[in-house]
Backbone bond lengths (Angstrom), bond angles and torsions (degrees), N, CA, C in turn:
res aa  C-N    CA-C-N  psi(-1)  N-CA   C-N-CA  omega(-1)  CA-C   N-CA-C  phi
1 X - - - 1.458 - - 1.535 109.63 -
2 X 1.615 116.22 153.66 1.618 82.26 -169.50 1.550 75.61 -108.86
3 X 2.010 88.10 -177.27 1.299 114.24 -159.60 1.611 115.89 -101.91
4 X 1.548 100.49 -34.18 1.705 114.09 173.32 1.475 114.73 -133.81
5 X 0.887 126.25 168.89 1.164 124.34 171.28 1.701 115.68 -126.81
6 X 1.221 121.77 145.76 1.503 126.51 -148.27 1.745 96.74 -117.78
7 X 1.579 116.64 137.95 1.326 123.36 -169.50 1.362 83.49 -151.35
8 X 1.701 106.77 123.44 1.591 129.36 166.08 1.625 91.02 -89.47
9 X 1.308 114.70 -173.95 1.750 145.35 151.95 1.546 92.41 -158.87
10 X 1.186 116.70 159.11 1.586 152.14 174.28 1.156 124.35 -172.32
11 X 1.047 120.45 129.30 1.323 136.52 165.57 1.793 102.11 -107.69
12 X 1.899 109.10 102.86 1.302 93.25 -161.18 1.469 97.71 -121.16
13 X 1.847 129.94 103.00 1.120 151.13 -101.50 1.741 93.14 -73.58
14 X 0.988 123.62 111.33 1.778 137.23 178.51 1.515 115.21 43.03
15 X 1.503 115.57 35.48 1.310 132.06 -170.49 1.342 112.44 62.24
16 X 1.795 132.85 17.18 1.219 111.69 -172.96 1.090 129.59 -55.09
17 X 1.340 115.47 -68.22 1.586 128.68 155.80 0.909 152.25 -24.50
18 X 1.784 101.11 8.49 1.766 108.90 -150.14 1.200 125.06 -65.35
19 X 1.418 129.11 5.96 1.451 114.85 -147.53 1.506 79.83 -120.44
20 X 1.928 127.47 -36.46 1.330 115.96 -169.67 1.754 95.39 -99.22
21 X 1.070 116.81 9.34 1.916 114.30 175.00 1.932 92.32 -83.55
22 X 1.404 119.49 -53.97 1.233 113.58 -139.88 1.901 88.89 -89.67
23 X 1.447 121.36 -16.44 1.384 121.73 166.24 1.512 112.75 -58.39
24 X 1.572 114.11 -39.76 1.550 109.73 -177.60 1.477 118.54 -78.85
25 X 1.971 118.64 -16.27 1.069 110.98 -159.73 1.806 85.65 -99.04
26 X 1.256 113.93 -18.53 2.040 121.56 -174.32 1.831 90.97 -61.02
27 X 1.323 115.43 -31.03 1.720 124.60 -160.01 1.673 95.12 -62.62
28 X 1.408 86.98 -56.38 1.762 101.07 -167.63 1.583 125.86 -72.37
29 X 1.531 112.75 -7.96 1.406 119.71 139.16 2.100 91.04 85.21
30 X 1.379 114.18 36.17 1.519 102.44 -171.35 1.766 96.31 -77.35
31 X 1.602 97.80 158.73 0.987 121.85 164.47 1.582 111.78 -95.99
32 X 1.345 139.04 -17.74 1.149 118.67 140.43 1.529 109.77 -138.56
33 X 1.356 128.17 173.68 1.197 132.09 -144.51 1.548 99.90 -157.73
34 X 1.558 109.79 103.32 1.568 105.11 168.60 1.716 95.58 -122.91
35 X 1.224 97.48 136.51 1.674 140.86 -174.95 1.619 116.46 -107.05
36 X 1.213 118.48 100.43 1.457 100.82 151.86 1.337 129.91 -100.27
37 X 1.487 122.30 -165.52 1.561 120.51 -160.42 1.709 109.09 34.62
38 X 1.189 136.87 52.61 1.464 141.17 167.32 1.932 88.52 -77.38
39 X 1.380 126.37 144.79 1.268 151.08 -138.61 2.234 82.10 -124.02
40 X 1.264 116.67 149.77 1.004 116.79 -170.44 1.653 98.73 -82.07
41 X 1.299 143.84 -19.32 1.397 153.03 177.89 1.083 118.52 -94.19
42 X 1.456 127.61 2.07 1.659 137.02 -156.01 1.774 102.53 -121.85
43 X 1.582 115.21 -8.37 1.238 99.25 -177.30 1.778 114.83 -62.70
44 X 1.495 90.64 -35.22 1.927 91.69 -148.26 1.993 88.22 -70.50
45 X 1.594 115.77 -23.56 1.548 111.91 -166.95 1.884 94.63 -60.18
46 X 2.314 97.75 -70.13 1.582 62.59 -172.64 1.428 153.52 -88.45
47 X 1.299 101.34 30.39 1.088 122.86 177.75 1.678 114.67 -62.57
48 X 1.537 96.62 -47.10 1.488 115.87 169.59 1.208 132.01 -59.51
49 X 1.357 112.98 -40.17 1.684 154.64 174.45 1.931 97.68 -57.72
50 X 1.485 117.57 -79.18 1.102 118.12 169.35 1.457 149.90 -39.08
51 X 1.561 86.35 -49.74 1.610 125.06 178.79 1.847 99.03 66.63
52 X 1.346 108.74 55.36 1.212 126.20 143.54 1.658 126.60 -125.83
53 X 1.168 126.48 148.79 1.511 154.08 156.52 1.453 96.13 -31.56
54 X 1.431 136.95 96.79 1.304 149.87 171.83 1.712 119.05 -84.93
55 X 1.352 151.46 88.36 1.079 154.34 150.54 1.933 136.06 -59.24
56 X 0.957 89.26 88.24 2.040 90.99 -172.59 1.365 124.29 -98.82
57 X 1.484 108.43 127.30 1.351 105.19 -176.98 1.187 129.01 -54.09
58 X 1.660 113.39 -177.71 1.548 95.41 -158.97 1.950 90.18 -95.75
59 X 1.122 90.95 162.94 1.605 111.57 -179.23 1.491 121.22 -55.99
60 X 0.967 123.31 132.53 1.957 122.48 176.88 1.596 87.94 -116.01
61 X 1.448 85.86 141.21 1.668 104.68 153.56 1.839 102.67 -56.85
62 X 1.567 101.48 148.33 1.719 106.45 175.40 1.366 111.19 88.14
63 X 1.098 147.12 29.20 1.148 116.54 169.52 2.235 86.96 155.79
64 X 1.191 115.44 109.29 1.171 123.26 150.38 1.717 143.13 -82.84
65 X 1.479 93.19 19.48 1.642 117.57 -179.20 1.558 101.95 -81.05
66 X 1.712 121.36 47.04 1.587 104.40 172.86 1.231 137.59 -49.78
67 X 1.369 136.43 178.59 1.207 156.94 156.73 1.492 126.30 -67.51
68 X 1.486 154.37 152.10 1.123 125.18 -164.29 1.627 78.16 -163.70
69 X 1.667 120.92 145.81 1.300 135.64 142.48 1.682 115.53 -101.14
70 X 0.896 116.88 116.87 1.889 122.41 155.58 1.141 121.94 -88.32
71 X 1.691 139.68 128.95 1.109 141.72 164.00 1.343 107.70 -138.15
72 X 1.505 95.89 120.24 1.775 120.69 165.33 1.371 107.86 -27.46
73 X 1.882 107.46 129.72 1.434 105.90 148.92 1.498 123.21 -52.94
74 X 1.188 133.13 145.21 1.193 136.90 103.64 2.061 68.85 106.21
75 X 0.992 122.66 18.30 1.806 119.67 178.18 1.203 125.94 -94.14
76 X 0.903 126.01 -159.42 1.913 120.69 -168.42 1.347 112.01 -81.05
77 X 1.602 104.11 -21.73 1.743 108.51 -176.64 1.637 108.75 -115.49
78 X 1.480 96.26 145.01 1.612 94.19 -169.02 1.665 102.34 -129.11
79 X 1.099 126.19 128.63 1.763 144.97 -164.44 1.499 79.65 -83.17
80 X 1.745 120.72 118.15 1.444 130.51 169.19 1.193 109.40 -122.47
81 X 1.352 111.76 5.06 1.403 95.75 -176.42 2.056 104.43 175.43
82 X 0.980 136.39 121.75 1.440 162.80 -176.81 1.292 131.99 -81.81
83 X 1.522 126.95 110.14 1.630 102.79 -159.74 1.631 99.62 -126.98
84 X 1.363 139.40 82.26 1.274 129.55 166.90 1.724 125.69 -23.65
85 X 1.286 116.16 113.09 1.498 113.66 179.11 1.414 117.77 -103.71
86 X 1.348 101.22 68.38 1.543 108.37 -174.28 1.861 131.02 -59.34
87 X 1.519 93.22 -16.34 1.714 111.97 -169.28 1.388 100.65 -67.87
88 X 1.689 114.68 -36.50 1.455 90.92 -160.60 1.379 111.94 -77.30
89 X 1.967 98.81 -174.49 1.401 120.36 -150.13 1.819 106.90 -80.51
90 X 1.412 121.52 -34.46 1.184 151.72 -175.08 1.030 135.93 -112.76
91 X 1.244 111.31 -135.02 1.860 106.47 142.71 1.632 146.94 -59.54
92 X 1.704 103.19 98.66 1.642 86.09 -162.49 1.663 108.90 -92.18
93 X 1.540 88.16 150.44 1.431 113.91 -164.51 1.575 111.27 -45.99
94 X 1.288 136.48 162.83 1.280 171.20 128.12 1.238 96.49 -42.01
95 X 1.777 128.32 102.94 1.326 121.14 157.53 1.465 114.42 -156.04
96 X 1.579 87.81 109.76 1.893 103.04 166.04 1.188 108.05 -111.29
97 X 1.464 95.91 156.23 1.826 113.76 147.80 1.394 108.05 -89.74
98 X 1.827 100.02 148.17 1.944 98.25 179.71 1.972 81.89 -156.97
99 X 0.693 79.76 130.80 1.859 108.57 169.63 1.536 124.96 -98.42
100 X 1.190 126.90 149.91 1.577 120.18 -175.83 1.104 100.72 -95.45
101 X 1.571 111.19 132.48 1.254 118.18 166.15 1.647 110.91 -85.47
102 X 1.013 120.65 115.09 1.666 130.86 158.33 1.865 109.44 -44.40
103 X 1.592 97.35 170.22 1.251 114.90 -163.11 2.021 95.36 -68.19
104 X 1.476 120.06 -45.70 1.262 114.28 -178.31 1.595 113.33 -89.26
105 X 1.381 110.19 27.76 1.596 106.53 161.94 1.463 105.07 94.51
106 X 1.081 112.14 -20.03 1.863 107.27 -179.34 1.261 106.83 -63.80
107 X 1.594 107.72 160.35 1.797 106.24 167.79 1.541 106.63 -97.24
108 X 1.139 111.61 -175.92 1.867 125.18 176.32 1.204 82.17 -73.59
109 X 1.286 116.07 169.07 1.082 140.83 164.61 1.592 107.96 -93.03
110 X 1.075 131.21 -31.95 1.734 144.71 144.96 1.391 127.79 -51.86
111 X 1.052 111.03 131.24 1.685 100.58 171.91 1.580 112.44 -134.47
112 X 1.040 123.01 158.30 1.444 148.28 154.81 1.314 117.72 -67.52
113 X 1.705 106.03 135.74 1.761 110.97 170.13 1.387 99.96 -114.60
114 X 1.323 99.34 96.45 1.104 103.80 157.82 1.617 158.18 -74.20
115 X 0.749 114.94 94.76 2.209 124.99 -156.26 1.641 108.38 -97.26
116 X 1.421 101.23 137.11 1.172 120.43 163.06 1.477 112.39 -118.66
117 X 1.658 114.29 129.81 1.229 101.23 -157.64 1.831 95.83 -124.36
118 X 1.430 108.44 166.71 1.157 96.76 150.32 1.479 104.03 -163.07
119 X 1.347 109.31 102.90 1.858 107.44 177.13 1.537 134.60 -60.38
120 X 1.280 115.84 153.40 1.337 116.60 -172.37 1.518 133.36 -39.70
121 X 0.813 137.36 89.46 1.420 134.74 -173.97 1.715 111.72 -28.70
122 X 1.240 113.30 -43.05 1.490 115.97 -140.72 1.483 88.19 -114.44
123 X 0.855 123.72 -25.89 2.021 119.80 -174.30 1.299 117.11 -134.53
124 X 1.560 115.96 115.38 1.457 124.79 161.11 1.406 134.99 -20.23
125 X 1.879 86.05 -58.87 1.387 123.57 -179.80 1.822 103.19 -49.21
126 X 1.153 95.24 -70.93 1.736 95.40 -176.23 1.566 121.19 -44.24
127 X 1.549 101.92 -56.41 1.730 115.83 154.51 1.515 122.13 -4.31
128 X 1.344 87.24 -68.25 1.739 102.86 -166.91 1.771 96.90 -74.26
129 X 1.051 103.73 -32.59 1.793 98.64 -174.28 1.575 90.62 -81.92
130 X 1.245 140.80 0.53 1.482 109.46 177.47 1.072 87.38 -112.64
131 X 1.782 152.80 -49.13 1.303 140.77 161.04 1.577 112.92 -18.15
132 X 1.630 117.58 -51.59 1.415 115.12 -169.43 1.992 116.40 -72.47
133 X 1.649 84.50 -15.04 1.222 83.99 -174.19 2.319 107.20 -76.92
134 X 1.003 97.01 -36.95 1.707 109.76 166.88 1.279 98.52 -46.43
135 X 1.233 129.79 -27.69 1.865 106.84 -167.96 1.568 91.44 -93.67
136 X 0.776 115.59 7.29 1.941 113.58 172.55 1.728 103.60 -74.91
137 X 1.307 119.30 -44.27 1.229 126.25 156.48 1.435 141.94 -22.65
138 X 1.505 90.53 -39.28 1.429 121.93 -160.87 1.732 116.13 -108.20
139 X 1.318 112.10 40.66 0.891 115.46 179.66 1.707 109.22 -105.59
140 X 1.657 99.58 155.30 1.915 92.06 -165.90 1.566 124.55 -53.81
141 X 1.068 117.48 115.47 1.575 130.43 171.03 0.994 113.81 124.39
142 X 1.636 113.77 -10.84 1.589 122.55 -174.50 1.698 103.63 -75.83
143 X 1.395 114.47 165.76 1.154 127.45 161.95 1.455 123.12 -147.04
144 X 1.267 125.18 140.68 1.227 140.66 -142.04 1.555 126.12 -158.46
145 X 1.064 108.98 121.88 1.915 111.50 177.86 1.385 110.18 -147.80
146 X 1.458 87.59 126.38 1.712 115.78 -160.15 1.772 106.01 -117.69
147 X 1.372 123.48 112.90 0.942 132.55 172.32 2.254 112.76 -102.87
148 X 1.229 90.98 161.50 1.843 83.56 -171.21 1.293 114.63 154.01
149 X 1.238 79.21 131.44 2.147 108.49 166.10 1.512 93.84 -65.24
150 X 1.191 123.52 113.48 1.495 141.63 176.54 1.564 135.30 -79.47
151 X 1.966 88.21 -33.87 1.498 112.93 177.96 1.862 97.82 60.37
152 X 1.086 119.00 34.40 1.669 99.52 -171.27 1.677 103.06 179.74
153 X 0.959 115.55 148.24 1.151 139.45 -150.92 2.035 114.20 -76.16
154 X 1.414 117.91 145.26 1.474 103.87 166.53 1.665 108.36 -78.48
155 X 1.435 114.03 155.03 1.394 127.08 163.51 1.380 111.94 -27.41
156 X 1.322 124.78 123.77 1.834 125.33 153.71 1.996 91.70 91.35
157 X 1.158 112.93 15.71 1.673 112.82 167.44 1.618 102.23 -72.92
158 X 1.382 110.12 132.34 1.557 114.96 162.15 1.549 104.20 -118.28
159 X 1.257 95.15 127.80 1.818 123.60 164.24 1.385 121.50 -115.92
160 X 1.919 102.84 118.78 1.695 78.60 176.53 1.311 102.03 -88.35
161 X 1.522 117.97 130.15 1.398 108.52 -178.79 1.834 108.51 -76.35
162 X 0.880 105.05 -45.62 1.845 107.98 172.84 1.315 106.57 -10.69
163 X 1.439 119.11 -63.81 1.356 131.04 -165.03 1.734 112.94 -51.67
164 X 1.293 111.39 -3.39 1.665 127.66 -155.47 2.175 97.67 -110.16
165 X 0.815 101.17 128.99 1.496 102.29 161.39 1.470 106.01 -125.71
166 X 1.196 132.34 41.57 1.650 146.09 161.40 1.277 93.28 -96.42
167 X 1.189 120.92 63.88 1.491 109.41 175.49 1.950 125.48 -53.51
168 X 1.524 97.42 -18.72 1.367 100.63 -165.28 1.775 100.06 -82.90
169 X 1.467 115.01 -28.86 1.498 132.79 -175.59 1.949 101.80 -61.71
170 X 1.416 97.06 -40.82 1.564 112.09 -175.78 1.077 108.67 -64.46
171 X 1.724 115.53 -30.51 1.479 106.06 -173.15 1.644 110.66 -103.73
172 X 1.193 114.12 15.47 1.469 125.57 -177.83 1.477 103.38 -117.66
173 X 1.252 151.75 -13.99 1.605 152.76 -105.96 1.863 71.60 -170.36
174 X 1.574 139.83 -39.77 1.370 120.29 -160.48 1.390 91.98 -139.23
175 X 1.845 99.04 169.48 1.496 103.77 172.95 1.401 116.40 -132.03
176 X 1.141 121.52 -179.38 1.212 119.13 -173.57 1.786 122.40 -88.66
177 X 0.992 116.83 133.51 1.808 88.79 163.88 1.619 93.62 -171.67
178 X 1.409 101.87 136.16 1.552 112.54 -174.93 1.400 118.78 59.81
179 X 1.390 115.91 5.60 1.921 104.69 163.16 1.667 83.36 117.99
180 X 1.226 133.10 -5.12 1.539 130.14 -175.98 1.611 113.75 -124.08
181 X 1.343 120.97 135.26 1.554 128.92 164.29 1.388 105.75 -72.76
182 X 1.346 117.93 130.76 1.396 150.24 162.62 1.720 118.23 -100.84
183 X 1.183 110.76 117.78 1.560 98.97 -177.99 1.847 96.70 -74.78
184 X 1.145 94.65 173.61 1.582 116.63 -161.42 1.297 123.44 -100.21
185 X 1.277 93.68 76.16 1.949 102.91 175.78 1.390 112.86 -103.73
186 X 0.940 126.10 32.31 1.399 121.37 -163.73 1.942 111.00 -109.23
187 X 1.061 111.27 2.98 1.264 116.88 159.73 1.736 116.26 -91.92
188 X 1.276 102.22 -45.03 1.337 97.34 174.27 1.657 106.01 -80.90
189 X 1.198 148.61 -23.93 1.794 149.00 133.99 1.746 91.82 -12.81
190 X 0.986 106.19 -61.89 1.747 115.99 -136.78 1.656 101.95 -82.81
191 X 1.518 122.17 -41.44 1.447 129.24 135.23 1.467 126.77 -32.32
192 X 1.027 127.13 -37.32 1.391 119.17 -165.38 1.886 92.23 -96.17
193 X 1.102 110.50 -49.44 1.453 116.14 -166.39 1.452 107.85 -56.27
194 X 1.300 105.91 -27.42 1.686 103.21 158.15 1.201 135.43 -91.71
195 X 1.578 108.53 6.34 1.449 110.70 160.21 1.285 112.18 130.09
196 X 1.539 128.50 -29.39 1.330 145.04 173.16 1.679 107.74 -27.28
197 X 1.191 96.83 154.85 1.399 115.02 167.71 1.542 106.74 -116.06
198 X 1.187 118.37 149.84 1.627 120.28 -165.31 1.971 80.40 -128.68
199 X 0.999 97.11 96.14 1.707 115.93 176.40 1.651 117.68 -43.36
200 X 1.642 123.14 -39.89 1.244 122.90 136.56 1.545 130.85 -29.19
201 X 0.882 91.26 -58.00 2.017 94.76 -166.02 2.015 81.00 -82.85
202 X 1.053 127.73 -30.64 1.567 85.58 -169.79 1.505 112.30 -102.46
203 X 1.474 91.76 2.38 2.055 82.15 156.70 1.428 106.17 -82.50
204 X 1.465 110.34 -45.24 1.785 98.12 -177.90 1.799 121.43 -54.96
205 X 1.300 127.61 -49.79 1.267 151.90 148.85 1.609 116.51 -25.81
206 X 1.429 111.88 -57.51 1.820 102.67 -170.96 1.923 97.00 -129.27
207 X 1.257 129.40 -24.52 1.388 129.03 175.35 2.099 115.00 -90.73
208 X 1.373 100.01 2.51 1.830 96.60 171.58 1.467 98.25 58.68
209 X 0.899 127.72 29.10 1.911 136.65 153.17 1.218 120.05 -82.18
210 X 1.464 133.93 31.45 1.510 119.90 -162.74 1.908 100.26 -62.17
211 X 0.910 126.96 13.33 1.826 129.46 178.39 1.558 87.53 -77.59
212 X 1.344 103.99 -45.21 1.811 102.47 -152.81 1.950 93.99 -61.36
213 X 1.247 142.77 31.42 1.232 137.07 175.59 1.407 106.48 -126.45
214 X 1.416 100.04 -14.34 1.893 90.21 166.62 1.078 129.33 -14.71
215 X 1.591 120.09 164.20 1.729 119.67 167.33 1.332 101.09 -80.29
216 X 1.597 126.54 -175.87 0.763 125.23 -156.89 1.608 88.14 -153.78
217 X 1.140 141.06 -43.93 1.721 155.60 142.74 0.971 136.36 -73.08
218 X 1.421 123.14 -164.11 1.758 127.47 -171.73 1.028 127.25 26.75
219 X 1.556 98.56 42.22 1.620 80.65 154.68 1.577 119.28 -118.39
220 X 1.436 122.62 17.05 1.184 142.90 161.80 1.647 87.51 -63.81
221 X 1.872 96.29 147.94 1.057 114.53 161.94 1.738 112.36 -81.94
222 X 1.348 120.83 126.80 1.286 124.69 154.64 1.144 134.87 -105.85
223 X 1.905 146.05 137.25 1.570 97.87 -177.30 1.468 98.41 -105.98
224 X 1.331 87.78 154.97 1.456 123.09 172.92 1.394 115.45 84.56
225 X 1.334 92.89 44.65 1.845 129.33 -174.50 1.418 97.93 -130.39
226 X 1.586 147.47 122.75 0.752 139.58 141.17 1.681 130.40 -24.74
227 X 1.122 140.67 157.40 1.083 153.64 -147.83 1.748 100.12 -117.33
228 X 1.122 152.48 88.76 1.407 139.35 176.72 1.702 114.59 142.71
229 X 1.347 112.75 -85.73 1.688 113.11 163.66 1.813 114.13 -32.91
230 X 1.306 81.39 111.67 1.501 98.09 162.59 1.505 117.84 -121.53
231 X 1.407 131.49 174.46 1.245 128.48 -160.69 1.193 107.27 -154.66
232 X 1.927 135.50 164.93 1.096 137.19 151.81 1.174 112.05 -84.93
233 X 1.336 133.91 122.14 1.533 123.44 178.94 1.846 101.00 -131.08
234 X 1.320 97.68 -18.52 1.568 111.49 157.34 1.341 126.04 -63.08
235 X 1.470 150.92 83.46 1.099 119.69 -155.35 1.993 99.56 -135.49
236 X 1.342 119.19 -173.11 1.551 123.98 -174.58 1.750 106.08 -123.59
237 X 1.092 129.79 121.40 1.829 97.45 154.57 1.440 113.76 -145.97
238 X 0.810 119.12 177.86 1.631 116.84 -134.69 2.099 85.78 -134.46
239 X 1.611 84.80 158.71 2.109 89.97 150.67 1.093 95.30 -93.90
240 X 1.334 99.02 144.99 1.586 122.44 -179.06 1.899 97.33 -63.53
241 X 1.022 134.79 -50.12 1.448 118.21 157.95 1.608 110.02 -26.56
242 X 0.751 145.58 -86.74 1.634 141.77 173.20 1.204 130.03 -41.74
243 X 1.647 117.87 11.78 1.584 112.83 -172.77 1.696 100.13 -87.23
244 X 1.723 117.65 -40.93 1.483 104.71 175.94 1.787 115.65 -42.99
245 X 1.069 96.76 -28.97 1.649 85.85 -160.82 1.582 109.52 -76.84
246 X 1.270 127.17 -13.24 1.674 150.51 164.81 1.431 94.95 -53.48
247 X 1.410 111.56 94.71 1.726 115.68 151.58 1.038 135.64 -120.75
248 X 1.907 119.64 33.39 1.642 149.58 158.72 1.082 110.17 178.40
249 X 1.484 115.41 140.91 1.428 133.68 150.96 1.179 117.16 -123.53
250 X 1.370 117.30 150.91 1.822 124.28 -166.86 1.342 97.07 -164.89
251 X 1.745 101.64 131.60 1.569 134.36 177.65 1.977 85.72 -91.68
252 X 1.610 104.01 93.12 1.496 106.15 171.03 1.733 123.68 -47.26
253 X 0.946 167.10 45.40 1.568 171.59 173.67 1.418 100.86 -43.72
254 X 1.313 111.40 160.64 1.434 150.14 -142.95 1.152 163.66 131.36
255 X 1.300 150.59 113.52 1.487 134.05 -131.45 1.684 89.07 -66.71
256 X 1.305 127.39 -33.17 1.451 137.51 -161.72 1.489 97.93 -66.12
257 X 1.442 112.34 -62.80 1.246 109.68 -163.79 1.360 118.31 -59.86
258 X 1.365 111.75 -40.00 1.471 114.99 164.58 1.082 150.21 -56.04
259 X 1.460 107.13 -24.15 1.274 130.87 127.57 1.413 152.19 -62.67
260 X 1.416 101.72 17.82 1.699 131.02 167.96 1.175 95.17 -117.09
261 X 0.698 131.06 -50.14 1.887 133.29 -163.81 1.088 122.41 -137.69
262 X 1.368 107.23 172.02 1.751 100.64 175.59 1.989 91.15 -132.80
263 X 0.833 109.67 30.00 1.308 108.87 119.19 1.769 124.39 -142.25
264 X 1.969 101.49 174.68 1.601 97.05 -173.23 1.628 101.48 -96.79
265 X 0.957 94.89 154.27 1.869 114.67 154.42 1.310 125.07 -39.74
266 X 1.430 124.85 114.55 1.567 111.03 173.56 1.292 95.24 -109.96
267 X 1.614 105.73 157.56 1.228 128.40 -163.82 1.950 115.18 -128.52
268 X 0.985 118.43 108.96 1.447 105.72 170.28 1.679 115.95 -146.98
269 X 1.730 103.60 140.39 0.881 118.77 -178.08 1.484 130.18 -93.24
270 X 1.130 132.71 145.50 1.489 135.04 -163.45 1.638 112.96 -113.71
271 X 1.567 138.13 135.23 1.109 103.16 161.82 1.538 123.46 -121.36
272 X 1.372 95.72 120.17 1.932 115.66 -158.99 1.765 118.38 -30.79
273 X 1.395 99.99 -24.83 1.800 92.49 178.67 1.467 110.38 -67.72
274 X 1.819 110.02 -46.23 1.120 121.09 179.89 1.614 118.42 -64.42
275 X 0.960 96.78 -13.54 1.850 105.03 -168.49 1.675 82.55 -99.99
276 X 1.160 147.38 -76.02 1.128 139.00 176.61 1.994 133.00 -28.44
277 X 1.267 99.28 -47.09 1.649 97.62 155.56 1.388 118.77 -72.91
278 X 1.142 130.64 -20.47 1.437 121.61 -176.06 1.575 94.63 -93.19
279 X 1.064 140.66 -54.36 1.528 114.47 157.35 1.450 143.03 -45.32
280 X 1.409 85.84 -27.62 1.958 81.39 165.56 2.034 116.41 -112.51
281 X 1.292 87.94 26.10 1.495 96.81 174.43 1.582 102.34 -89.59
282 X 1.267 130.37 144.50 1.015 130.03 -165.03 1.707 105.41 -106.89
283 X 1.325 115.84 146.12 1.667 143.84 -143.50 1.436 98.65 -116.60
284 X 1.233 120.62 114.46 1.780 106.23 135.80 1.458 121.56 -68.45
285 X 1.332 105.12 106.21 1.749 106.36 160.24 1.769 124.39 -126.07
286 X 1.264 120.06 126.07 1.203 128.16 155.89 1.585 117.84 -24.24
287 X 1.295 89.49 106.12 1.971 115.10 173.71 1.461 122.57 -110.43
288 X 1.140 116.74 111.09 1.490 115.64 -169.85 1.534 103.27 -59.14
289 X 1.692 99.82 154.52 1.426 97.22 -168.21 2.317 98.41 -98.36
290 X 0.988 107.66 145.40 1.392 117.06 173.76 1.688 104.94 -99.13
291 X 1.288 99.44 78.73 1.603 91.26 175.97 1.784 120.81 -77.86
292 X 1.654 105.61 2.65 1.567 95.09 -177.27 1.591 85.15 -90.71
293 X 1.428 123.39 -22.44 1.706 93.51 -172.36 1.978 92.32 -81.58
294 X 0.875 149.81 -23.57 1.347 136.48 161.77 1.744 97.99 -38.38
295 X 1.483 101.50 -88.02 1.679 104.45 -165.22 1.676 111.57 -31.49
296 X 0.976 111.95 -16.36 1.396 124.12 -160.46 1.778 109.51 -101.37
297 X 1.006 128.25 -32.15 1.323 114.11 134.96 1.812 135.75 -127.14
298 X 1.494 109.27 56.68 1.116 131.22 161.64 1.830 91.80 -67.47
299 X 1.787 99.52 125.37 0.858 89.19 146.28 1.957 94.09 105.83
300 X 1.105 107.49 -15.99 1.380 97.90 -175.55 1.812 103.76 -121.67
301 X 1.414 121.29 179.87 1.361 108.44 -153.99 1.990 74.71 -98.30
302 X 1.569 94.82 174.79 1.721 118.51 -143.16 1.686 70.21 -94.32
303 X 1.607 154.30 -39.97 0.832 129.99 -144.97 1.999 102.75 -109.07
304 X 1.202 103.49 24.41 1.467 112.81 149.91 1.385 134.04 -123.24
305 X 1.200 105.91 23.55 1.389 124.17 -177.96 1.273 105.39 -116.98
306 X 1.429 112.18 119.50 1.596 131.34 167.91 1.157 108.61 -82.90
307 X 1.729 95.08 177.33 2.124 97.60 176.44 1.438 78.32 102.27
308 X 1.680 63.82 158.08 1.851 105.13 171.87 1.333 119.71 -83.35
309 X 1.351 138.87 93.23 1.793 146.74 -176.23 2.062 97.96 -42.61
């Protein structure tokens, strides 16, 4: 039976690398696998490459840097179900449901929404509308784990932007309000306020991991990027129902990895007993009511009426 269950993220830089990115993530043996910038021709390879079940969002005009879910054959998590996110502005999200399969093959009776994200590079504005769209997730009984290139900053980050002559990065990286630039935390603000767990801060916070807050970027040279500040803009967060079951997170580093991408690998581990009662622990959630199947057998005796009570 296994004991944990293993969750990569990557953002692996416009699929260049693919053949030595998807060798390091095949090493690490995940049970699920969210990818950004996946290339519109690259699903079925690493799919092959891995030897997991590959899922990609659906396509936006502008930009062929998709989103991608992976889930292990025959592994603890099982893809039941697929949700096209056609609304958004950019890149649309990576979103399945996947359920635990138990030792005799059954699923939870619970499931996970699982998201691969990756926010707008170039607009705040959009940001916050795809952050706001994650708290849809987050409604009581739901459960949810969101991996993603963020483009934007955690809460209480200071940047001097001055120091920057990327002026165009300055105006994508901050926003406006009252005549002043603000750097851009307001997706991860806008996550937490709905309840999220930011999987970093609660290994550093309750697991004695303060590593798990590493940067995650900059360390590519850019010009007219300062030389030194690096950042997490890669980040994980969880329903706070699912934070017990979090027992490591790790910003992966390496001369190698950095040299696939310019960003690193996050890594987090699960442990399956705990992840298993909270899926089969049972939820109050809001169920729309079908009052035409009421009107519809008002009136007749209870032992000719089918359906689920």
């Amino acid at each position: 039976m296994n004991e944990s269950i293993t969750v990569l993220n990557w953002n692996l830089e416009k699929g260049i690398n693919l053949e030595a990115g998807a060798r390091w993530v095949q090493e690490q043996r995940p049970d699920i696998f969210f990818q950004q910038e996946v290339q519109p021709d690259q699903l079925a390879r690493v799919s092959e490459l891995l030897d997991m079940d590959g899922h990609i969002a659906v396509p936006r005009p502008g930009s062929s840097n998709d989103n991608a879910i992976f889930v292990r054959r025959d592994g603890p998590l099982v893809c039941t179900e697929e949700y096209p996110q056609a609304w958004a502005p950019w890149h649309a999200p990576a979103n399945l449901a996947v359920r635990l399969r138990d030792a005799d093959g059954t699923l939870s009776p619970r499931q996970i929404s699982a998201v691969s994200m990756h926010t707008c590079y170039w607009s705040p504005e959009h940001r916050l509308t795809e952050s706001r769209w994650c708290t849809t997730l987050a409604k009581p009984g739901w459960l949810a784990m969101i991996f993603g290139d963020w483009n934007s900053y955690r809460v209480g980050t200071d940047i001097r932007w001055d120091d920057y002559t990327d002026h165009a990065f300055v105006a994508n990286r901050t926003y406006d309000c009252a005549g002043r630039r603000h750097t851009d935390v307001r997706p991860d603000r806008e996550l937490l306020a709905a309840g999220y767990v930011e999987m970093a801060r609660h290994a550093a916070e309750h697991l004695d991991q303060p590593e798990a807050l590493a940067p995650s970027s900059g360390y590519r040279d850019h010009p007219g990027r300062p030389k030194g500040p690096r950042y997490c803009i890669d980040r994980g967060y969880l329903s706070a129902e699912l934070a017990p079951a979090l027992t490591s997170f790790t910003v992966c580093d390496s001369p190698e990895l950095r040299r696939l991408s310019d960003h690193l690998p996050l890594r987090a581990e699960f442990d399956f007993a705990q992840m298993r009662t909270i899926l089969h622990r049972s939820a109050a959630m809001y169920q729309p009511h079908d009052n035409r199947h009421a009107a519809s057998v008002r009136g007749r005796h209870p032992a000719a009426v089918g359906g689920v009570a």
